[in-house]
C-alpha positions in Angstrom: -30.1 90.9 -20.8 -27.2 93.1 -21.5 -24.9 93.4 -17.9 -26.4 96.0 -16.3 -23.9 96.2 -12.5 -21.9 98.9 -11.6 -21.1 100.0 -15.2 -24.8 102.0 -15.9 -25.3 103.8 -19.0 -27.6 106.2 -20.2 -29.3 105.4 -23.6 -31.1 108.0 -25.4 -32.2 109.1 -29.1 -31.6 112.9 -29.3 -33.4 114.4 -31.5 -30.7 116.8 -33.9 -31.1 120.3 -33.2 -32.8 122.5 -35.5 -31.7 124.2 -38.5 -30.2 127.8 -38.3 -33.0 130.1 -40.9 -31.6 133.3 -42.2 -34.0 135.7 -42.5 -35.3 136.1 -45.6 -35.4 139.7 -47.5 -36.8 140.1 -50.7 -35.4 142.1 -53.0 -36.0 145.7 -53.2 -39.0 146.7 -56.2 -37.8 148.4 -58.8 -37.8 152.4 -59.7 -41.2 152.7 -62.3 -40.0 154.2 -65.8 -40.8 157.3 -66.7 -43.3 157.4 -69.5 -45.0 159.8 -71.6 -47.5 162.0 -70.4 -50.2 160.9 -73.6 -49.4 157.0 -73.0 -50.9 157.7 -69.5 -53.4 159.4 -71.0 -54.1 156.8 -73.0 -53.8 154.0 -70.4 -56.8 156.0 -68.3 -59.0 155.9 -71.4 -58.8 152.2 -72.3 -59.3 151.3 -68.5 -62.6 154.1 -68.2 -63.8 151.9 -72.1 -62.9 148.2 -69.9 -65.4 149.2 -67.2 -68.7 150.6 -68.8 -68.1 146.9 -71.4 -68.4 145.0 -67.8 -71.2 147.3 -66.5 -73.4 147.2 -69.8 -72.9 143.4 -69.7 -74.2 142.8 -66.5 -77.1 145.1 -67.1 -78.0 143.0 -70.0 -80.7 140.4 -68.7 -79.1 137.9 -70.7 -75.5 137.9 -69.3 -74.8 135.5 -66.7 -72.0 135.3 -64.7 -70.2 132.4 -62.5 -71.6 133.0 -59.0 -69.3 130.9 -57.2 -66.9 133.7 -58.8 -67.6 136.4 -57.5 -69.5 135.1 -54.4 -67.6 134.9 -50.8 -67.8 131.3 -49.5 -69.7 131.3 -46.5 -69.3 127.2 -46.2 -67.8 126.5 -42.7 -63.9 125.2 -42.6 -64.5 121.3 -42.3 -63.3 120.6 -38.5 -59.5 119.9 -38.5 -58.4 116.0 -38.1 -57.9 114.3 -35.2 -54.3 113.3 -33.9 -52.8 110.0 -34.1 -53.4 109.9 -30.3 -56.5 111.2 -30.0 -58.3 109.1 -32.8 -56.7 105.8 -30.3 -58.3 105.3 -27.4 -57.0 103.6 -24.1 -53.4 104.4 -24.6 -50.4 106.2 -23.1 -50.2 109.7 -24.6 -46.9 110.5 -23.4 -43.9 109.9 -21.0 -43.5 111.7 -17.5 -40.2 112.7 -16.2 -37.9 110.5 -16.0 -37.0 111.0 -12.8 -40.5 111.9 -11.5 -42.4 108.9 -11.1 -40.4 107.4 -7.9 -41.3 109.2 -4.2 -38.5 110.4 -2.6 -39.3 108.9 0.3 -38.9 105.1 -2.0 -35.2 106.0 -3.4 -33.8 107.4 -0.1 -35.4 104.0 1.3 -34.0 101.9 -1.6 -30.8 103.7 -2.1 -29.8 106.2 0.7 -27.9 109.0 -0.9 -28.6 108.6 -4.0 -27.5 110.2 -6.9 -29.0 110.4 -10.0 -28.6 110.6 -13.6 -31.6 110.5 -16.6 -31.8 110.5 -20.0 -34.9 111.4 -21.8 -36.3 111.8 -25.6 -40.3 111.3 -26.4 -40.1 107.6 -26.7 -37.5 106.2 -24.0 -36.5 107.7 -20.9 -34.0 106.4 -18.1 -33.5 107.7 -14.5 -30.9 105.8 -12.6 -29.8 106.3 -8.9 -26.5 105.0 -7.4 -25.7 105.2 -3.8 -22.9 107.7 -2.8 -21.9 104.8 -0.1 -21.5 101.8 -2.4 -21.3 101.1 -6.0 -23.3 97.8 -5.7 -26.3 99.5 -5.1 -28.7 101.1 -8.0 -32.0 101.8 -8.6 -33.0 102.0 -12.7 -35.6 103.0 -14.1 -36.6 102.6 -17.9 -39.5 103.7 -19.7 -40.6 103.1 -23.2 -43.2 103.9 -25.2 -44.9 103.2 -28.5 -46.5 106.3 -29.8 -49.1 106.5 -32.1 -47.6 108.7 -33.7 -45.0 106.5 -34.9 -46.8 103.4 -35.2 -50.1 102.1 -36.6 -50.6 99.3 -34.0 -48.5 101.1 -30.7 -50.5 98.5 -28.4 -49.2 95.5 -30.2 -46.1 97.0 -30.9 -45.6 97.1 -27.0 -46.8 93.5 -27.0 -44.0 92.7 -28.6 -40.8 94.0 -27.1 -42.6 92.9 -24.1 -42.5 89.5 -25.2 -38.8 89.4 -26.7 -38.4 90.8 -23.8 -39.1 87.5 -21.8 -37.6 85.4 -23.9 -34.2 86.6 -23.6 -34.5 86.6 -19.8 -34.5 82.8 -20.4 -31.3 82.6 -21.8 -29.2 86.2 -20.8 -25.1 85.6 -20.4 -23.5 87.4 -17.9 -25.8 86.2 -14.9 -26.8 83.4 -13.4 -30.8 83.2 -13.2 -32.1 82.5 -9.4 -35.8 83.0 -9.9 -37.7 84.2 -13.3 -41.7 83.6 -13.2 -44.9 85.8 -14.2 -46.3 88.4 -11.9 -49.4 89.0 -11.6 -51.6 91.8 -10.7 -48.7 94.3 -12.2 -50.1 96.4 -15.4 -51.6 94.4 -18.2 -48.6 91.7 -17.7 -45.3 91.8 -15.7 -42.6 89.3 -14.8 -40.3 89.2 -12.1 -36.6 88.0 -12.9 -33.6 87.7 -10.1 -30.4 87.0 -11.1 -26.8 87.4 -9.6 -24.1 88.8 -11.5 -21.2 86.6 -12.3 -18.8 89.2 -12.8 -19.6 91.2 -10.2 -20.8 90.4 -6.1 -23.9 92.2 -6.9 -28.2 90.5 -6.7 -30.4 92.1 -8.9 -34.1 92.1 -8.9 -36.0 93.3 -11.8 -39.5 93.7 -13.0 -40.7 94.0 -16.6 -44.4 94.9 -16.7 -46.5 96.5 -19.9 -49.6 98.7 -19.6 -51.4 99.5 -23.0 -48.8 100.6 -25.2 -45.7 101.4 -22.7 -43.2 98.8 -21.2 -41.3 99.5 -18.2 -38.5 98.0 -16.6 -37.0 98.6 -13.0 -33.9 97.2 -12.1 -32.9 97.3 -8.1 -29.2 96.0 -7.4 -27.4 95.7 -3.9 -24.4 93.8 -2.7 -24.9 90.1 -2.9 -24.0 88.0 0.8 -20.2 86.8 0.9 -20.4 82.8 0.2 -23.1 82.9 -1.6 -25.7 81.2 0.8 -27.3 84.0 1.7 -28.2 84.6 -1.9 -31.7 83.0 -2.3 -32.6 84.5 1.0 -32.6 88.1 -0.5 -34.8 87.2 -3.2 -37.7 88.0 -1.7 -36.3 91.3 -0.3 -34.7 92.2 -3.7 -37.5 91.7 -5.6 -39.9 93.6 -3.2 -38.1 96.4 -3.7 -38.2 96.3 -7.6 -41.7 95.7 -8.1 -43.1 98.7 -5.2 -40.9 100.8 -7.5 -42.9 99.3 -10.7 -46.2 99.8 -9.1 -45.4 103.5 -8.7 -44.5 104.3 -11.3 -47.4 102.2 -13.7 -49.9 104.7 -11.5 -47.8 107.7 -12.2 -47.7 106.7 -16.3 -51.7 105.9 -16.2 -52.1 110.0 -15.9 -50.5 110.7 -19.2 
């Protein structure tokens, strides 16, 4: 886990912007050459001898010609191939918003005047909202997803990061683990991790939970107790928060 508190970034692949085309203009055609008024005349004869050869051959009941040739295909276009994620089913197609998957009525209740800041590319998005009131307090929220597009096996992909995912939880400097166990009933698997920040006076809650091919995290943070005894007692409060915040957003990604 890579310390997360008051010092938020955004992360974010941007795609380079396209390539400036000049508009191609071909060259103007040539002036034709004057030529001779009997090569012309000559020119029309040899094309009016060309013609009545290819019309006394195909009158000829012998002469056969290649009917593929000179016949119009009438075959039907084959039907064009199906996309990457069309030809998988059961997945996640694409990412919503990144700041569109939370009610309002959730961050105002998480984080009162809240501001926010995303960052979004077709794989990864972010959407993080810090109270105006105190820097201790954040909501994140981090999406990822393994495209078919990009990936032959985007379900197991997913699997994966989800899984290096909890390992590192295990053993993540920076903060001192309170809680870390499985959660169940949250997308096709989810844990729950609280932690307290040893740099910082901050608790954080977080919940890691995959569905089919997508991974997200949310990450809820608010001003740990002075003393420290009153840490454990927000665990249940902290982590609450975080994983009604993960449930919204799971039904919001099953639509896409």
């Amino acid at each position: 886990m890579t310390r997360r508190g008051s010092e938020e970034r955004d992360v974010g692949l941007h795609p380079p912007a396209e390539p400036f085309h000049r508009p191609y203009a071909g060259p103007e055609p040539p002036s034709p050459a004057r030529r001779p008024k009997r090569l012309i005349v000559l020119l029309v004869a040899a094309v009016a001898f060309t013609g009545a050869a290819v019309a006394v051959f195909l009158a000829v009941p012998g002469g056969k010609t290649d009917r593929a040739a000179v016949t119009p295909s009438t075959a039907e276009p084959s039907p064009s191939e199906p996309s990457p994620s069309e030809a998988v089913p059961g997945i996640v197609r694409a990412l919503p918003p990144p700041c569109g998957t939370v009610a309002a009525e959730t961050v105002a209740k998480a984080v009162p005047k809240a501001s926010e800041r995303q960052s979004a590319n077709s794989t990864l998005t972010t959407c993080t909202y810090t109270s105006k009131e105190s820097a201790f307090r954040w909501l994140r929220v981090e999406a990822r997803l393994y495209a078919p597009a990009h990936s032959a096996t985007p379900v197991r992909d997913a699997e994966s990061y989800y899984d290096a995912q909890w390992t590192q939880a295990h053993d993540a400097p920076l903060v001192r683990t309170i809680a870390l166990e499985r959660e169940q009933g949250v997308g096709d698997e989810a844990y729950r991790w609280f932690m307290a920040d040893q740099g910082q006076p901050t608790l954080v809650g977080q919940v890691t939970a995959r569905v089919k091919n997508a991974v997200v995290t949310v990450s809820y943070s608010e001003e740990a107790p002075r003393g420290g005894g009153g840490q454990a007692a927000r665990e249940r409060a902290v982590l609450g928060t975080a994983t009604a915040v993960a449930r919204e957003v799971l039904t919001v990604l099953n639509d896409f």
